[in-house]
C-alpha positions in Angstrom: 11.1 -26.3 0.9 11.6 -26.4 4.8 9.1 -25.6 6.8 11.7 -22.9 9.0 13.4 -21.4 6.0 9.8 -20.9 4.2 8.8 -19.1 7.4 12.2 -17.1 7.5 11.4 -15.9 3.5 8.1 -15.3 4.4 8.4 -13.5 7.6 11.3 -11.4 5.6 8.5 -10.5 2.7 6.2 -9.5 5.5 8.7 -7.3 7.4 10.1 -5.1 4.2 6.1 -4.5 3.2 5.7 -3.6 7.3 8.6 -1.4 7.1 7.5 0.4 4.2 3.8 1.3 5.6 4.4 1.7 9.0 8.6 2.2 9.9 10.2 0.3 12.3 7.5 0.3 14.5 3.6 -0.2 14.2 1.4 1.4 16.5 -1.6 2.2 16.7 -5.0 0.6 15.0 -2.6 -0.5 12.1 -0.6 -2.5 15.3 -4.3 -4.1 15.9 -5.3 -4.6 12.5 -2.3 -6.2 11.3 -2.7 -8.7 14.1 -5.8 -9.5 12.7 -8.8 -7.9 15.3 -11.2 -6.6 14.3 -11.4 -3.9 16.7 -9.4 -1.9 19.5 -11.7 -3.8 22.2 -10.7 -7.1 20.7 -7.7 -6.3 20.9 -7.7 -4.4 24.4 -9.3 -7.4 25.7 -7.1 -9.8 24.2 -3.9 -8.0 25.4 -5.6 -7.5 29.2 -6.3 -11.6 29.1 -2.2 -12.1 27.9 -3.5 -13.4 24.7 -1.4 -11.4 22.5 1.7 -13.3 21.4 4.0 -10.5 20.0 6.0 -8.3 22.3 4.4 -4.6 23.1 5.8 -2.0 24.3 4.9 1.8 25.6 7.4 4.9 23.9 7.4 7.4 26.6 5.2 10.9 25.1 3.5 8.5 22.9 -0.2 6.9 23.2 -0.7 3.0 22.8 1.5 0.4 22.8 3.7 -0.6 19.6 5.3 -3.6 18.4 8.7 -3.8 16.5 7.8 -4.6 12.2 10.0 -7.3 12.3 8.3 -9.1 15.1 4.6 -8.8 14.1 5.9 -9.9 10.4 7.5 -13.0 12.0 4.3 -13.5 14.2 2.3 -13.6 11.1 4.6 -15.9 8.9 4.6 -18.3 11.9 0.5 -18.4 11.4 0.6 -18.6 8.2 2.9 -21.8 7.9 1.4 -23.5 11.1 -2.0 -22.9 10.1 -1.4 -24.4 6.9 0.1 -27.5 8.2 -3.0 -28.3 10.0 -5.3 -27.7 7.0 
């Protein structure tokens, strides 16, 4: 199998399973555990030193920042397959 279209079925996977838990959006510590921190000053720090790869956003009346299901589940296909490449 392709490389792109294993991503794009994995990444697809990811997002229904995100979508289930979480909604649309994922906020919150699930935002920073599903990126794979261990903690919200890991990922604080991360996100103050630009290191965070997946778009964030603020929703007005709402704490944190959040990230769209889709694009944390493609974030974490794209890991997946690159990592494994290298391994």
């Amino acid at each position: 199998m392709r490389e792109p279209m294993q991503i794009q079925i994995l990444a697809l996977e990811l997002e229904l399973d995100l979508k289930h838990r979480y909604g649309l959006m994922v906020g919150g510590s699930a935002l920073w555990r599903e990126l794979g921190y261990t903690s919200y000053d890991a990922f604080r720090k991360a996100k103050q030193r630009g290191r965070i790869e997946v778009p964030l956003f603020e929703v007005a009346n709402r704490r944190g920042f959040f990230a769209l299901s889709k694009e944390v589940a493609c974030w974490i296909a794209t890991q997946r397959c690159s990592r494994q490449q290298a391994v």
